[in-house]
C-alpha positions, -999 to 999 in steps of 0.1 A, spaced: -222 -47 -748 -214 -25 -778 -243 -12 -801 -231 -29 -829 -225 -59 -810 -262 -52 -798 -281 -47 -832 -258 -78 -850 -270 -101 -818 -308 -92 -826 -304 -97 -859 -291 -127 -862 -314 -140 -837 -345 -121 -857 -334 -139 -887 -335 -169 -875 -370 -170 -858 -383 -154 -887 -378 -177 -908 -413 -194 -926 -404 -226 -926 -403 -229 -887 -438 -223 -875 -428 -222 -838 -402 -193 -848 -428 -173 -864 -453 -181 -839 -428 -162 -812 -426 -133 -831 -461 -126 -837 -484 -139 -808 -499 -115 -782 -480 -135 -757 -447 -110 -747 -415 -136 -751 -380 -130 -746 -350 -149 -752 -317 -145 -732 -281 -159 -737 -267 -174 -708 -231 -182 -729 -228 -142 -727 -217 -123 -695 -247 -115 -673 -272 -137 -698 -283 -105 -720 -319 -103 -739 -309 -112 -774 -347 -112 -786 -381 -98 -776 -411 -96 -796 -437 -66 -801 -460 -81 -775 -431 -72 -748 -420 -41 -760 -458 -31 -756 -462 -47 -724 -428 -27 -707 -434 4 -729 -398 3 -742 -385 2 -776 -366 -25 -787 -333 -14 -789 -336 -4 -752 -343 -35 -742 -322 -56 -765 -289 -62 -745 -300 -54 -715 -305 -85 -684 -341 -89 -673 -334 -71 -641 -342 -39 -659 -377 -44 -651 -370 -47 -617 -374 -19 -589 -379 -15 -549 -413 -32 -548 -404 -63 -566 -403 -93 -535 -365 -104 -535 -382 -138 -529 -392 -141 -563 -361 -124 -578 -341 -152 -563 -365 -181 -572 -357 -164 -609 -322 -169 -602 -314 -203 -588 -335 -214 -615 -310 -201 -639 -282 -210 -622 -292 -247 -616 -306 -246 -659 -340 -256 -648 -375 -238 -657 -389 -215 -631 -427 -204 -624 -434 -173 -604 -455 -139 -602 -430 -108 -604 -437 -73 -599 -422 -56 -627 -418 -18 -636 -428 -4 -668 -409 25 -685 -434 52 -674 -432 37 -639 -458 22 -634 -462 -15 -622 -477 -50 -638 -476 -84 -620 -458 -102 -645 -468 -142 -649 -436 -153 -656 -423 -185 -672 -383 -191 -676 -371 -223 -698 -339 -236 -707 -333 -241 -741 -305 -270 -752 -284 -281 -784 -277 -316 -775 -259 -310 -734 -255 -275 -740 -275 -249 -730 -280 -220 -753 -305 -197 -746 -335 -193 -719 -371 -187 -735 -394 -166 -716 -430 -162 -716 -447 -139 -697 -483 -123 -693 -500 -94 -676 -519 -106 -645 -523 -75 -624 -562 -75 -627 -562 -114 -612 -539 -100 -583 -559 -72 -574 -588 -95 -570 -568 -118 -549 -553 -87 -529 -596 -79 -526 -602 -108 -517 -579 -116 -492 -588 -82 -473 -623 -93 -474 -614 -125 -456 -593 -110 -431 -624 -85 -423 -646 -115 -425 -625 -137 -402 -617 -108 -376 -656 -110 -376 -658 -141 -370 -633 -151 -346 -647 -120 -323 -677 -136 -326 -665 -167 -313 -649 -151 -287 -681 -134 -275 -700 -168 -279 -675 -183 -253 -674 -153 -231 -712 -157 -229 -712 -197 -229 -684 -193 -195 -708 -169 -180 -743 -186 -184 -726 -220 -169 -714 -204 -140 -743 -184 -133 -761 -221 -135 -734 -240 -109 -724 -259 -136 -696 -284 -125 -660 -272 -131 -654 -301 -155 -684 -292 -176 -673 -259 -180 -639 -263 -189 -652 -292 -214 -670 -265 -231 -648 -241 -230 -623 -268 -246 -639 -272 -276 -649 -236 -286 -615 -233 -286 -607 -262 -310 -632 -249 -332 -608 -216 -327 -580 -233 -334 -591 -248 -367 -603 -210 -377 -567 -200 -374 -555 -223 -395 -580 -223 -424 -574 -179 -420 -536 -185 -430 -547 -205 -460 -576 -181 -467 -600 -205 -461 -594 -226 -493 -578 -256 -477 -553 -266 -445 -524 -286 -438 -535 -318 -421 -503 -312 -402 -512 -279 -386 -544 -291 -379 -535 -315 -358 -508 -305 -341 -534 -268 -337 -560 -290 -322 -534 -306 -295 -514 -269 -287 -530 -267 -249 -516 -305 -243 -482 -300 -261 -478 -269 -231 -484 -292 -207 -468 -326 -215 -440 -315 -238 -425 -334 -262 -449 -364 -254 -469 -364 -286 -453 -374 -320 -469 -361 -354 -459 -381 -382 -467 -381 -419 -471 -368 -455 -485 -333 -465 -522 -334 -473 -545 -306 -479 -579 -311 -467 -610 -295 -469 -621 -266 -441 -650 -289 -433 -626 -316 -427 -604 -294 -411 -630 -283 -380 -643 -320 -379 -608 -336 -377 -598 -305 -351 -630 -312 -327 -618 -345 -327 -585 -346 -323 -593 -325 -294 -616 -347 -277 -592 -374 -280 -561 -352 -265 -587 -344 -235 -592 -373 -229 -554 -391 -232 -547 -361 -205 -576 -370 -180 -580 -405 -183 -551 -422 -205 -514 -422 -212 -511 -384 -209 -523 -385 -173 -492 -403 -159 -455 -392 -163 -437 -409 -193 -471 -417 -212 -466 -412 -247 -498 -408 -280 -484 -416 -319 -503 -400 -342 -489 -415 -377 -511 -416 -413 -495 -428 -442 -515 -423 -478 -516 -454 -505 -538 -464 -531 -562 -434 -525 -567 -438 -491 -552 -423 -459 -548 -446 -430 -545 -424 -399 -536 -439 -361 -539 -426 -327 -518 -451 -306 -514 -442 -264 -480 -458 -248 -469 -465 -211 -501 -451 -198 -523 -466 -171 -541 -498 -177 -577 -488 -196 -613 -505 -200 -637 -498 -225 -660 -467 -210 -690 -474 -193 -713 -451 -217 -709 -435 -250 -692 -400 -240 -693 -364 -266 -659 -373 -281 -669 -411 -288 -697 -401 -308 -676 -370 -325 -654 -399 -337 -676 -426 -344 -704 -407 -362 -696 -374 -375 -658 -380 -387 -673 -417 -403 -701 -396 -421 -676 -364 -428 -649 -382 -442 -666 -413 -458 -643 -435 -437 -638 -466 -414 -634 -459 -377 -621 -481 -359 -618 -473 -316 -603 -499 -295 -595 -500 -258 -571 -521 -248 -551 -523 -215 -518 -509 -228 -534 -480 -248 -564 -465 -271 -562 -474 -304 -577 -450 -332 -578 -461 -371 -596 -437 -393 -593 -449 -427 -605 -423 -454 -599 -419 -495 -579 -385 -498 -603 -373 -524 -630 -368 -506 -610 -351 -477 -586 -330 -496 -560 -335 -524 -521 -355 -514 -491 -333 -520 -461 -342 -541 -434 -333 -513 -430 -350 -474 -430 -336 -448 -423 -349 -409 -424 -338 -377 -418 -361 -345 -426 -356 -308 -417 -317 -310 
């Protein structure tokens, strides 16, 4: 784009938003918020306008930046990820939310809050409005944070190593029965498990999804594709998460020793489905051996019955018929996490 070309764009486009009578126009120009506006009807959608906030923001003048496609603020440390969220935004006209690392003209780098609109006269689309604000000292404290966490949680899960290293030892040294043992052992490592997850997510929530299917890893090794997970996203709560993990666990253990997963071809369904508030989750054993009600109330009944009906506020429901166990835990999703917008399904994998 020429100079001219350049200066008679911003103009035009200066003239316009500055006009009194169109309070929105002059609030672009003058807020403390930087704004640019681009012009997709031009080749390579060129900034047409940006107000003094920008310029002091990217430490460029404004006829440096005036013709020139946003990518200018881009260098080697900006994630590609977010260029091309950026992008297919554009090219599909819709508004896009993301964090970008951006360059300044010294060199230096902001993280750059960034929020791209399209902007229509009647079907067409005219130009793309966007906001954007400095949040470099909010991602510094997240980067702080999440070292902190990693730290913490290396701590931790060292610790809960050496807890079952020392846990192994003292039952041996006590002739403990094998069984015993390895049920300890079992669930010191579901209690791992769920620490993994809840790490990835930095401890602020965890897929129910990867809780689950976390809890029943050891069984999926041995049985294969003999478990089906199956339902919508829900976040829930790291309490939830080691409750619902500890449980799930006792449950696998017990489909492997005693009930469908102890015979070739046995099957478990785990299935929850989320309406009116609530999630209604099953456990349902196929094709197994015939099964009776226990004899006594074992460590994973009263996991079940007591602590996940207390934790999660819910109905428990744990039936033993001949074909299979039956498991209904019925729970409202706000006071075990929060239901996401999007599905997601995984089956017998």
């Amino acid at each position: 784009m020429q100079d001219d070309e350049r200066t008679r764009l911003h103009d035009e486009l200066s003239q316009q938003t500055g006009r009194t009578s169109d309070p929105f126009a002059s609030a672009v120009r003058t807020t403390r918020m930087p704004m640019v506006i681009t012009d997709p009807r031009q080749r390579d959608n060129p900034i047409v306008f940006c107000n003094d906030a920008f310029c002091a923001l990217t430490g460029y003048e404004r006829d440096e930046i005036i013709g020139n496609n946003c990518r200018f603020l881009q260098g080697e440390a900006t994630r590609a990820d977010d260029v091309a969220k950026v992008r297919r935004a554009i090219a599909s006209q819709e508004p896009a939310q993301v964090d970008l690392l951006n360059y300044r003209k010294d060199g230096t780098t902001f993280w750059n809050a960034l929020l791209v609109s399209p902007v229509f006269d009647g079907d067409e689309l005219t130009f793309f409005f966007a906001s954007q604000m400095d949040v470099t000292d909010r991602k510094r404290a997240e980067e702080h944070r999440f070292l902190l966490n990693r730290e913490l949680d290396h701590r931790v899960k060292n610790t809960l190593a050496t807890v079952q290293s020392v846990v192994l030892q003292t039952l041996r040294d006590a002739t403990v029965p094998q069984h015993v043992a390895s049920a300890v052992a079992g669930r010191l490592q579901a209690l791992s498990r769920s620490h993994d997850v809840l790490t990835v997510e930095a401890w602020a929530s965890a897929d129910l999804m990867d809780v689950i299917k976390g809890a029943l890893e050891p069984l999926h090794a041995r049985v294969g594709d003999r478990i089906g997970v199956e339902g919508p996203p829900l976040r829930i709560k790291p309490r939830i998460a080691t409750m619902l993990s500890l449980a799930m666990h006792e449950m696998g253990d017990n489909a492997a020793r005693y009930g469908s997963l102890s015979v070739p071809g046995g099957t478990v369904d785990i299935k929850w489905a989320i309406t009116d508030g609530e999630i209604r989750l099953n456990w349902t054993e196929n094709d197994g051996p015939p099964v009776s009600p226990p004899s006594r109330q074992g460590y994973g009944t009263r996991i079940i019955e007591r602590v996940v009906a207390a934790e999660f506020e819910a109905t428990v429901s744990l039936h033993f018929p001949p074909e299979g166990v039956r498991l209904t835990v019925v729970a409202p999703t706000d006071r075990i996490g929060q239901e996401a917008t999007e599905w997601r399904m995984v089956s017998k994998d």
